[in-house]
N, C-alpha and C positions, 0 to 999 in steps of 0.2 A: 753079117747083119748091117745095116744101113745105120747112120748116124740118125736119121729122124724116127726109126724103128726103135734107137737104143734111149732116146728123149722120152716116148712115148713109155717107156715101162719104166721109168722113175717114179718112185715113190711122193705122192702128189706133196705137199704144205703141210697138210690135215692129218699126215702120217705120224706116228709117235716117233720121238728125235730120239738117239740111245748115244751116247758118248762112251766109244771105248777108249781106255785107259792102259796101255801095255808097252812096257820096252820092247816087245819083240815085234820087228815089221812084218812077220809073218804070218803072227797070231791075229796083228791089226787087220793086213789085207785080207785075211782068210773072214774075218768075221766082219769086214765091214762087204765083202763080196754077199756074204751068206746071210746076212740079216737085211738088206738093201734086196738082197733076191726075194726074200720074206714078206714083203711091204713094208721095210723101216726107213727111214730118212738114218742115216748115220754120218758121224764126225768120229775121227781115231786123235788120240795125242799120245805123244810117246813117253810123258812124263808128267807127273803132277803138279808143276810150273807151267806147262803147254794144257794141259787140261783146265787151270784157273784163267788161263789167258781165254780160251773159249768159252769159257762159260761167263768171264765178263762181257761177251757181244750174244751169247744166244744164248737159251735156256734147252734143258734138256728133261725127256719123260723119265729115262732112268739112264744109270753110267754101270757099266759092265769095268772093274777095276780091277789089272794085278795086282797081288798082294808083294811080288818081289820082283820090285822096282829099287836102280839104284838113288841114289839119293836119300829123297822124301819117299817112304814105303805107301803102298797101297793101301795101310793100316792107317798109318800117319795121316793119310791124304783124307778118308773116310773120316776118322776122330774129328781131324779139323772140321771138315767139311761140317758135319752134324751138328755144331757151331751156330752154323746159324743156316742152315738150308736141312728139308724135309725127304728133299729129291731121291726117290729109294737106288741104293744099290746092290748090283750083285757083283761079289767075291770071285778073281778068280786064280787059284793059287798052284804050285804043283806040291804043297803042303798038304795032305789029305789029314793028317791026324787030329786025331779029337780036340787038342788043346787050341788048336789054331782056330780052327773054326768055331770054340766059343770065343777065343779072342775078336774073331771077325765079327761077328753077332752084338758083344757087349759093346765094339766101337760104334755101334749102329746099322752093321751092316740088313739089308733084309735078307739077304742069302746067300749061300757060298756052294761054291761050283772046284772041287777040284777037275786037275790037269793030267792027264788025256780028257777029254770029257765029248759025247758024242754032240755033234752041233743042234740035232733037234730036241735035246736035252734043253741046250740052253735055250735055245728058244722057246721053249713050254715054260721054263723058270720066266722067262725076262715076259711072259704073256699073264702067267698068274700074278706075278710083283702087282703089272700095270693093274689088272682086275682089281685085288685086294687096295689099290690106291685111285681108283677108280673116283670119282665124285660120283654121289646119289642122284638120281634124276629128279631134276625139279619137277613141282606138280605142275603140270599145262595148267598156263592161263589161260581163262574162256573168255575175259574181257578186260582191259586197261582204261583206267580213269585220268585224265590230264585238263585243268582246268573246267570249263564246260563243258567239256568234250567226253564220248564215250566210244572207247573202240572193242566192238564185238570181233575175235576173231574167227568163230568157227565160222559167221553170216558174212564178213570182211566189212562191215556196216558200222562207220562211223559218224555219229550224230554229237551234235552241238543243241545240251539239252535234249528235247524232244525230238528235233527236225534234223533230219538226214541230210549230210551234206554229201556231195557229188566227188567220188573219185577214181581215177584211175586206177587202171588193175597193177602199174607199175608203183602208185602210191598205196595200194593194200597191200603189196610185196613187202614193201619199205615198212609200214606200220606193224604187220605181223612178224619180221624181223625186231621189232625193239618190244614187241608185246612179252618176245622170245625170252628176251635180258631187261626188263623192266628196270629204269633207271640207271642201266649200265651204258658204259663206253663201249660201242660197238666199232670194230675196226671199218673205215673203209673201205677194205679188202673185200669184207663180207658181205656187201650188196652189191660187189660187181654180178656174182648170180641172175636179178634183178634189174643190170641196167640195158636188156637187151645189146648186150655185145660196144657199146659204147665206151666202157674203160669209165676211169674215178671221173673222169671231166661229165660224164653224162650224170653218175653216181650225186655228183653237188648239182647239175640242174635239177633234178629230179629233189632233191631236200629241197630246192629254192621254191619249186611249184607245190609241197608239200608246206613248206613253213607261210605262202600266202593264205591256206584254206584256215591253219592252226593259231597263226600269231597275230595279234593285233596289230603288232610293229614286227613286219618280218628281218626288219634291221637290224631291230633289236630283242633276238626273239626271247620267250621266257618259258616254252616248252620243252621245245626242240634246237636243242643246242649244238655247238661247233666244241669236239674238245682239239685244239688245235694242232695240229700235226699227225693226228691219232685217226680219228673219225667223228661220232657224232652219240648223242643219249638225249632220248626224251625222257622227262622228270616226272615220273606217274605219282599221283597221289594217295 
């Protein structure tokens, strides 16, 4: 297989991130092969000092964790953890007995997997975790309100007051994007979709010519905002 063939089936951004947790390199490569083949984005550590090290630069959807690790235990690492993070876990131990596994559970665990355990086992566990923690679907917005302004988004029709103003079909992309997350920080990642192929430099002309129809003082705007280093949030009323 061709190196741009093997780029091509990586698991895109938007994939759910799974942090395994395991002394064993074998168990790590095996299940970071088999869940990346799955469509998961995956990170391994081999220890629950390498696991707190990673999770200080990225965030993860759930962490798949041995329970017999030396050191700091897989138990110990979960109790802490649940401390102050939500992030669910699944257990995985070669402990099958009853006692352990309410132990896992009462640390917080959300589920425990003993060892043999068949791989699309755990994959159907680490797919319901995700389900069950799932966020609710927001109600579609049918239109956002910003100053005088009104933006319709099934008609992409935004008017100041009564009168329609004129806009591009790359500035209705951009509007029906922040109608999406009303008053949130949208990353600028998320409207490269939108910037026909131009990259974040087209991404900020494109607010520039958006922020002249919206803002009185596009300098200094009071809409549509910069959150700096991040991306951008219109402030809906």
């Amino acid at each position: 297989m061709s190196r741009s063939a093997s780029k091509r089936e990586l698991p895109g951004d938007d994939a759910h991130h799974v942090l395994v947790v395991d002394d064993d390199m074998r168990i790590r490569t095996l299940l970071t092969r088999f869940l990346s083949a799955n469509g998961f984005r995956v990170t391994a550590a081999s220890s629950a000092a390498e696991a707190r090290r990673q999770m200080a630069g990225m965030s993860f959807d759930v962490l798949v964790v041995d329970v017999m690790m030396p050191g700091e235990s897989g138990l110990e690492f979960a109790e802490a953890l649940r401390q102050k993070s939500a992030v669910p876990i699944l257990m995985l131990t070669a402990r099958a007995e009853t006692p352990h596994r309410i132990r896992g559970l009462e640390v917080g665990a959300d589920d425990y997997l003993g060892k043999p355990f068949e791989p699309r086992e755990l994959l159907l566990r680490i797919t319901n975790i995700l389900k069950r923690h799932a966020e609710p679907e927001k109600p579609m917005v049918r239109s956002i309100r910003f100053g005088p302004f009104t933006f319709n988004v099934e008609r992409g029709e935004l008017k100041r007051d009564n009168t329609v103003v004129r806009i591009t079909d790359r500035e209705r992309d951009l509007l029906r994007i922040f109608a999406a997350r009303p008053g949130e920080t949208v990353k600028r990642q998320e409207f490269l979709k939108v910037s026909n192929g131009g990259g974040e430099r087209a991404v900020d002309v494109q607010i520039n010519r958006l922020r002249r129809k919206i803002e009185e003082d596009p300098s200094n705007p009071v809409h549509l905002q910069t959150a700096r280093g991040i991306g951008y949030r219109l402030l809906v009323d």
